[in-house]
DRENTOR-715002 format. One record per residue (C-alpha): residue in one letter; x, y, z; residue number from 1. Coordinates in nm, 4 decimals, decimal comma, m for minus. Each point is the difference from the previous one (the first is absolute). Example, Ala and Ser with C-alpha at 12.3 -4.5 7.8 and 13.67 -1.06 7.14 Angstrom:
% DRENTOR-715002
residuo:a&x:1,2300&y:m0,4500&z:0,7800&num:1
residuo:s&x:0,1370&y:0,3440&z:m0,0660&num:2
% end
This chain:
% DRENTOR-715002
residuo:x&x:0,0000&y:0,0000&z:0,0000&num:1
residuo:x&x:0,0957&y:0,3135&z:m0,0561&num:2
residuo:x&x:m0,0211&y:0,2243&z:0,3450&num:3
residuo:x&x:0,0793&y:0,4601&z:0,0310&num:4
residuo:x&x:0,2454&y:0,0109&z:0,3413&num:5
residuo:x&x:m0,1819&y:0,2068&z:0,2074&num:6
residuo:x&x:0,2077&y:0,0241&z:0,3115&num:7
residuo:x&x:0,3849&y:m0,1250&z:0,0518&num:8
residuo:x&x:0,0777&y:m0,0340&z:0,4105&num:9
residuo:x&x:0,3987&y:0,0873&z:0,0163&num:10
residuo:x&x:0,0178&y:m0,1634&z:0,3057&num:11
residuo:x&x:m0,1055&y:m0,3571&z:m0,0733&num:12
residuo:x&x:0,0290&y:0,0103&z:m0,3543&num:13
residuo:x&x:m0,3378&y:m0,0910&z:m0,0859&num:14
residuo:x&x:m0,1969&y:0,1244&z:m0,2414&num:15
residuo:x&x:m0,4010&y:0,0610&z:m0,0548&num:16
residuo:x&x:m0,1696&y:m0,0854&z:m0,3822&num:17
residuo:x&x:m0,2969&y:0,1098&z:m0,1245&num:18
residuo:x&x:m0,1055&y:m0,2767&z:m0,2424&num:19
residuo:x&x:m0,3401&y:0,0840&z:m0,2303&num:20
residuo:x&x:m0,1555&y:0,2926&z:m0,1319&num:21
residuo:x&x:m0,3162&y:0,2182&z:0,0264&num:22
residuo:x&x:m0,2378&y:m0,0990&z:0,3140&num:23
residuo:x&x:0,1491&y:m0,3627&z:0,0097&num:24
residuo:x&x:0,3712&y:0,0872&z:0,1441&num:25
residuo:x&x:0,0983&y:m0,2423&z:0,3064&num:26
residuo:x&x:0,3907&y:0,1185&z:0,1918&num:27
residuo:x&x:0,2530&y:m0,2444&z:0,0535&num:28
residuo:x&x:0,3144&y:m0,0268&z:0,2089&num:29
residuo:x&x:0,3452&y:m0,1334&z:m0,1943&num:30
residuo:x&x:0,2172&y:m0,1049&z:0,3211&num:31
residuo:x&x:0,3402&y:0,0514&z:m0,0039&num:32
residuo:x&x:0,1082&y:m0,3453&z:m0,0535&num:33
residuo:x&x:m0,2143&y:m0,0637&z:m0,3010&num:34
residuo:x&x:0,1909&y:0,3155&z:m0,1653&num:35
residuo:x&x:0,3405&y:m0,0457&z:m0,2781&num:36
residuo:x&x:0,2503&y:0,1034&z:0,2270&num:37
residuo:x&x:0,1764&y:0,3414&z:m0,1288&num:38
residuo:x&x:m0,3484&y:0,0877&z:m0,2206&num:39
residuo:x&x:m0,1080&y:0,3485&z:0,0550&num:40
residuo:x&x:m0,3758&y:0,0957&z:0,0886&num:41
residuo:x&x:m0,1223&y:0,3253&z:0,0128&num:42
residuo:x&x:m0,3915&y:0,1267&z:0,0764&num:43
residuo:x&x:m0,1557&y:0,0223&z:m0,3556&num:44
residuo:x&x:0,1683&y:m0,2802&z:m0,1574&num:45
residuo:x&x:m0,1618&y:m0,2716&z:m0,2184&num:46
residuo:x&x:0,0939&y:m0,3939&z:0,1283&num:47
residuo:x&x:m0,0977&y:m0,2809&z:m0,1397&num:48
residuo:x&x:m0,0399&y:m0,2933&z:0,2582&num:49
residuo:x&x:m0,0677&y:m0,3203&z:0,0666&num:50
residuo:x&x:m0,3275&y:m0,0859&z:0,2367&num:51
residuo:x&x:0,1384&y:m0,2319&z:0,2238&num:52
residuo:x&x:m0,3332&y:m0,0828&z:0,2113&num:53
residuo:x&x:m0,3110&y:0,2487&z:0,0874&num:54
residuo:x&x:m0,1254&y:m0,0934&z:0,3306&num:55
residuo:x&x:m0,2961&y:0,0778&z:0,2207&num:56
residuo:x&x:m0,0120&y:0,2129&z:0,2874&num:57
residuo:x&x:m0,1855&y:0,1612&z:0,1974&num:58
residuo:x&x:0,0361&y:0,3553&z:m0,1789&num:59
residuo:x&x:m0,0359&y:m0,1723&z:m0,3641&num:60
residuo:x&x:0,1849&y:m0,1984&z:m0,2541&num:61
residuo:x&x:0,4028&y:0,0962&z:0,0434&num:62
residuo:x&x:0,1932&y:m0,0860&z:m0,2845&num:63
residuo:x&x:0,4012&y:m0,1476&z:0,0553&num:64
residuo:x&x:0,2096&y:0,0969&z:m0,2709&num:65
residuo:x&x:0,3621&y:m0,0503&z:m0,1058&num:66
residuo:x&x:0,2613&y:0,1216&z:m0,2738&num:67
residuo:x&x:0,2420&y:m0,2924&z:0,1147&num:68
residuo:x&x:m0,2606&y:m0,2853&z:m0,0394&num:69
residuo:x&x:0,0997&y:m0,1874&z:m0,3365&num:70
residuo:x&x:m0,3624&y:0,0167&z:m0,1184&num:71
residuo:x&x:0,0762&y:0,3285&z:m0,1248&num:72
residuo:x&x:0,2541&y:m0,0966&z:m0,2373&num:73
residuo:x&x:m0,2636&y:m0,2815&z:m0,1033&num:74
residuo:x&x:m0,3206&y:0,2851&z:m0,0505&num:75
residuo:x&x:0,2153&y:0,2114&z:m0,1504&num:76
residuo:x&x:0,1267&y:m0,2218&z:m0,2655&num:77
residuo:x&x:m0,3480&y:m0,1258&z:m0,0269&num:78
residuo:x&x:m0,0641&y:0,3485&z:m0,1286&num:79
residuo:x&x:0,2607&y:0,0350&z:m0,2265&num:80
residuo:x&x:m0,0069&y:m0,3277&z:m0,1695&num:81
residuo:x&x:m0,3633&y:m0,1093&z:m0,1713&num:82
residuo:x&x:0,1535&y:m0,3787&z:m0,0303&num:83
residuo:x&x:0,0316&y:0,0106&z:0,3428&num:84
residuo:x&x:m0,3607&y:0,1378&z:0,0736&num:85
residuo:x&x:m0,1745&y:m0,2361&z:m0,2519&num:86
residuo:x&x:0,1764&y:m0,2942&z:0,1746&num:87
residuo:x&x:0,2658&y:m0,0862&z:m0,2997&num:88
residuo:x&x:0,3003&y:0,0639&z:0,1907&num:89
residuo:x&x:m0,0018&y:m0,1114&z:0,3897&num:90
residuo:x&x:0,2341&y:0,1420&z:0,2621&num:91
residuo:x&x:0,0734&y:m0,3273&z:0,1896&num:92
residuo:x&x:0,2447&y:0,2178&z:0,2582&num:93
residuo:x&x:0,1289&y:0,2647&z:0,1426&num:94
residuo:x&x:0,2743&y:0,0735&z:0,2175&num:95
residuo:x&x:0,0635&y:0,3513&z:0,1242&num:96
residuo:x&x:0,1983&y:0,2629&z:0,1883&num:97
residuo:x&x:m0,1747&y:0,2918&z:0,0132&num:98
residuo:x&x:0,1506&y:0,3087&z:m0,1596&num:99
residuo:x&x:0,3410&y:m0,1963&z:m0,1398&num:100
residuo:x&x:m0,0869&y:m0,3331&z:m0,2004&num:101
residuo:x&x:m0,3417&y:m0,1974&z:m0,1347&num:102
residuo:x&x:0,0444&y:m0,3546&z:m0,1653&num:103
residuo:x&x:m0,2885&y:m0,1434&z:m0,1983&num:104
residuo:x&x:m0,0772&y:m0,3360&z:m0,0978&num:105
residuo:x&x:m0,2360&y:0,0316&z:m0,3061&num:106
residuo:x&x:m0,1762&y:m0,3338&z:m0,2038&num:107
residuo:x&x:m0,1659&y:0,0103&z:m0,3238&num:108
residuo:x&x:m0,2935&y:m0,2366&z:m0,0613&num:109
residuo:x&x:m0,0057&y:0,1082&z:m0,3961&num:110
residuo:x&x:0,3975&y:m0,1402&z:m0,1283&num:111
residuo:x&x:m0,0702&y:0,2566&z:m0,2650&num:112
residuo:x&x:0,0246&y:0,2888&z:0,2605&num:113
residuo:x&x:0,3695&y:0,0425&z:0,1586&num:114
residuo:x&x:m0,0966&y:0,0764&z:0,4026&num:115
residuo:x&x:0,3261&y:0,2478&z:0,0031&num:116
residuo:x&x:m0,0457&y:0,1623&z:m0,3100&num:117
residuo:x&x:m0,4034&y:0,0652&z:0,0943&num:118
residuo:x&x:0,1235&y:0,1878&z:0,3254&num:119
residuo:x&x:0,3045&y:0,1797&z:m0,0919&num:120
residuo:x&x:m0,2061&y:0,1799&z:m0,3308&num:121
residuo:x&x:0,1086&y:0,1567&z:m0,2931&num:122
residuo:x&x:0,3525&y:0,1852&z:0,0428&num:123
residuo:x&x:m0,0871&y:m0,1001&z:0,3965&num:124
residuo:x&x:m0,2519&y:0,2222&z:0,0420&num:125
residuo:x&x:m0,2177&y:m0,1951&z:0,2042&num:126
residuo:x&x:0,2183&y:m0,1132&z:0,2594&num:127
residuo:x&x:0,1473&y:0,3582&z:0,0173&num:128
residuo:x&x:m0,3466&y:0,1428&z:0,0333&num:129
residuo:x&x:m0,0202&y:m0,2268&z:0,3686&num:130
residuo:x&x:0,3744&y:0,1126&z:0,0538&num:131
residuo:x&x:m0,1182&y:0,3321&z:m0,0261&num:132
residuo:x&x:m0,2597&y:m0,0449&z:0,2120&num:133
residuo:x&x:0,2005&y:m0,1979&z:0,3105&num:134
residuo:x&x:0,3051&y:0,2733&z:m0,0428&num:135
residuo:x&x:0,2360&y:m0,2096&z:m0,1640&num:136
residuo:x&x:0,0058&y:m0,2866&z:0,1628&num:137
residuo:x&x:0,1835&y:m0,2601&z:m0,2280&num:138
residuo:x&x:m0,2348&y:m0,2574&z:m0,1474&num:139
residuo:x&x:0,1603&y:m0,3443&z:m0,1213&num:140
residuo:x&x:m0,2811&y:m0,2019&z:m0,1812&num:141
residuo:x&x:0,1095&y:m0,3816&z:m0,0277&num:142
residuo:x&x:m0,2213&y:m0,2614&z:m0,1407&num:143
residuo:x&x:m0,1614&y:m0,2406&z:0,1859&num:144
residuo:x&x:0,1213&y:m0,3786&z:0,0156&num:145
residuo:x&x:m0,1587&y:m0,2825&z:0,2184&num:146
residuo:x&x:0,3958&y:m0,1904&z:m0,0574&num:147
residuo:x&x:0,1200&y:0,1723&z:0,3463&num:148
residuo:x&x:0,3152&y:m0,0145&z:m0,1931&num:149
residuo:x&x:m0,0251&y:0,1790&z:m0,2753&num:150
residuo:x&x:m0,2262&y:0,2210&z:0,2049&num:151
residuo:x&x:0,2499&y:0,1108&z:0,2449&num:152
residuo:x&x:0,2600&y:0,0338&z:m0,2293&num:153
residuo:x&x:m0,2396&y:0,2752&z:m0,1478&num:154
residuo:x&x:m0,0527&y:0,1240&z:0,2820&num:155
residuo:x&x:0,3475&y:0,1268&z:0,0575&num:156
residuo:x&x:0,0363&y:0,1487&z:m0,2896&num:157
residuo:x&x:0,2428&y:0,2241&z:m0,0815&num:158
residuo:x&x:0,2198&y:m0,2503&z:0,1090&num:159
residuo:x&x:0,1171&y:m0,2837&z:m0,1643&num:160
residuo:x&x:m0,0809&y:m0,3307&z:0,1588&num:161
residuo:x&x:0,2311&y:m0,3155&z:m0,0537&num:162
residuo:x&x:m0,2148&y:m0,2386&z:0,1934&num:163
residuo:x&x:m0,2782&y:m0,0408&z:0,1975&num:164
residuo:x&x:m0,0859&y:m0,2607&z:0,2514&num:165
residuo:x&x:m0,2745&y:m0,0813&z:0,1962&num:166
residuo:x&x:0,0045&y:m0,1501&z:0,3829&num:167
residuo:x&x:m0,1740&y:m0,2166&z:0,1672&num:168
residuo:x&x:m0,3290&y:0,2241&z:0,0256&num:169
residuo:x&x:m0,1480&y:0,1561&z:m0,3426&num:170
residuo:x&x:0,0210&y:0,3285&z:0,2039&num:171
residuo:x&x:0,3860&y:0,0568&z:m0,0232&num:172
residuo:x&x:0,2722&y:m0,0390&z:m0,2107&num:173
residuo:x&x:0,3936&y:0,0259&z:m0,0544&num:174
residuo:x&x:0,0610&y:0,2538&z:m0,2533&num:175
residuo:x&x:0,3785&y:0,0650&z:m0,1782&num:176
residuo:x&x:0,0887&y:0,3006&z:m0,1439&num:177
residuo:x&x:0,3254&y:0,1688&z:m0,1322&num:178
residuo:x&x:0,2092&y:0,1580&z:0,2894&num:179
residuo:x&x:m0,0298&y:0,3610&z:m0,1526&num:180
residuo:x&x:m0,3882&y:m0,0106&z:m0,0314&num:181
residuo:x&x:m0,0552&y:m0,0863&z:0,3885&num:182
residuo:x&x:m0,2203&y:0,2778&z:0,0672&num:183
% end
């Protein structure tokens, strides 16, 4: 959703959103801990957000929202890629840290339809257009795999893999890279 910050406490951090128009506006409070670390708010500013969970109280519906919740990247790719919308392309994962680095794991049902390609966009402008919107936090987009192997292996990238090897458990792994590329 797309919320007006109305007030910004300096003390705690947190921040009030309007989110809606006309007679049917409802505030919300943005906690400190559910903001990108180092992102700048000021009163008057337009946020998107993520609706975490609207709850019932006693004084109405309050609304918990977040900029750090990996929904967000999610909806907002959802809005900038129809193949995602109409169901064509699937994010299977995500794995974020707010405000540096978002991995996605997209999945094509179509094989005519590359999952990357759909979500990067012509001369990258989709993917820039979320970019844009989460204040350049990197995106790396990685396709989907249900081989843990070759699905971890993608899921370092940059780095070049030499081998992968899973343990005992399907949950973890031994994974050998190049001294130079530890990070």
């Amino acid at each position: 959703m797309v919320g007006t910050v109305t007030r910004v406490d300096p003390r705690r951090g947190a921040v009030s959103i309007r989110i809606g128009s006309g007679c049917e506006v409802i505030d919300s409070y943005l906690a400190a801990s559910e903001q990108v670390r180092g992102e700048v708010v000021r009163e008057g500013d337009r946020l998107k957000v993520y609706v975490v969970e609207v709850r019932r109280t006693n004084r109405g519906p309050q609304i918990l929202i977040s900029r750090t919740h990996p929904g967000l990247v999610k909806r907002l790719f959802e809005l900038e890629v129809p193949e995602i919308y109409d169901g064509t392309v699937e994010i299977r994962s995500i794995a974020r840290e707010a405000g540096s680095r978002s991995k996605l794991a997209v999945w094509s049902s179509d094989e005519n339809v590359d999952p990357i390609g759909a979500c990067v966009g012509p001369k990258g402008s989709r993917v820039n257009n979320v970019v844009e919107e989460l204040r350049n936090e990197k995106i790396d987009i990685i396709k989907y795999s249900d081989d843990p192997v070759e699905y971890v292996a993608a899921a370092l990238s940059p780095a070049e893999v030499i081998s992968v090897s899973t343990l005992g458990s399907e949950k973890s792994c031994q994974v050998v890279v190049p001294d130079n590329q530890l990070s």
